[in-house]
C-alpha positions in Angstrom: 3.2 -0.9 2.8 2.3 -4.1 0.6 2.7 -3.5 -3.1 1.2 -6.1 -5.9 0.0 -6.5 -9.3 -3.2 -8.0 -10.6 -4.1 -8.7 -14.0 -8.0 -8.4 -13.8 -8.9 -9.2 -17.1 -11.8 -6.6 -17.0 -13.9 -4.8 -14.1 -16.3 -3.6 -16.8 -18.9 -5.8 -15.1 -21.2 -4.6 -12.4 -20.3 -6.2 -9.0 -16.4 -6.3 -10.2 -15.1 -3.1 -8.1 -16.7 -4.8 -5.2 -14.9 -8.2 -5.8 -11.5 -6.1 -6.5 -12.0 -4.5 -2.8 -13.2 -7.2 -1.0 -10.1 -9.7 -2.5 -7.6 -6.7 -1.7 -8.6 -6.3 1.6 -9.1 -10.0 2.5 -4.9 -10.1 1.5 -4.0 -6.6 3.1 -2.7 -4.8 -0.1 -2.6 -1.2 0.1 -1.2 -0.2 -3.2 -2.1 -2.7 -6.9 -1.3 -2.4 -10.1 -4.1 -3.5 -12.3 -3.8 -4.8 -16.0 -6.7 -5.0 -18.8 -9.2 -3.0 -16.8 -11.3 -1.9 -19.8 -12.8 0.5 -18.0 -12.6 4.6 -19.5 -9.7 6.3 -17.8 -10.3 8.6 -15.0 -10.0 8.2 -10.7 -13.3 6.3 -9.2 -13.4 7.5 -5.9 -14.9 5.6 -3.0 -15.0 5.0 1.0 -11.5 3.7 1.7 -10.3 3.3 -1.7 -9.3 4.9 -5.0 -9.3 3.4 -9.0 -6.8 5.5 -11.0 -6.9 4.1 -14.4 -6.5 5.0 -17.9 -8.0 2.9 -20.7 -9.7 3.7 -23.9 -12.8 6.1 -23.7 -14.5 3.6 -26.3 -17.5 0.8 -26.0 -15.2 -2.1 -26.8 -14.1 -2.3 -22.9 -10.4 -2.9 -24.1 -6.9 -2.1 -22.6 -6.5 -0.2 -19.7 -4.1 -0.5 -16.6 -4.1 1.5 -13.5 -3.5 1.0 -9.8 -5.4 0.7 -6.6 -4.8 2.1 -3.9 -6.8 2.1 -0.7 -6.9 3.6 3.1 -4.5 6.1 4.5 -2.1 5.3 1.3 -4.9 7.7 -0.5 -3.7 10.7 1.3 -0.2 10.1 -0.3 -1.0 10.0 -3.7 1.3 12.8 -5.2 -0.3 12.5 -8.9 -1.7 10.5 -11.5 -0.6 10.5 -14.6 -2.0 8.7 -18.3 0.6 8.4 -20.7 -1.9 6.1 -23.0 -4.2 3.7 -22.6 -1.5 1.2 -22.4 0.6 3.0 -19.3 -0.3 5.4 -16.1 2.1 6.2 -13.9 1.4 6.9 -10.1 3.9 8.7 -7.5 3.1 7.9 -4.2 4.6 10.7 -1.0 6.2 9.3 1.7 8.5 9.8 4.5 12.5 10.5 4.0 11.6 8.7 0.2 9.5 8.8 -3.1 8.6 5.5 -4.8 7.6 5.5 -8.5 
């Protein structure tokens, strides 16, 4: 499992998701915390990867953190959970351990 942490400084743009993946994937991270998203909180769903974020639901495309998290690491996602649009919190299950 490779962990890291990315501070984005916005995926509010049209092509940035794609950027996000194809960087992550290039480096071989399967789990990324992401800060100042400013995207609206929620989980975006796609192929081989997941976007969990939280954020403010508001047209100023400010704030927001969230992780993600991509290939067989999707099937141990335990929950999501927004605490505000400042902090999420993601539990991951795995084997003989938990990881906050």
């Amino acid at each position: 499992m490779k962990i890291g942490t990315w501070n984005v400084r916005s995926l509010f743009w049209s092509a940035a998701l794609k950027v996000l993946h194809n960087e992550l994937s290039n480096l071989d991270f399967d789990v990324v915390t992401l800060q100042k998203t400013w995207l609206e909180s929620g989980i975006k769903k796609f192929d081989n990867f997941a976007l969990f974020n939280s954020g403010l639901e508001s047209k100023k495309h400010e704030l927001g953190c969230g992780f993600y998290v991509s290939g067989d690491f999707l099937k141990c996602v335990k929950y999501f959970k927004i605490i505000n649009e400042r902090i999420c919190c993601l539990r991951l299950k795995t084997n003989g351990f938990h990881v906050l």
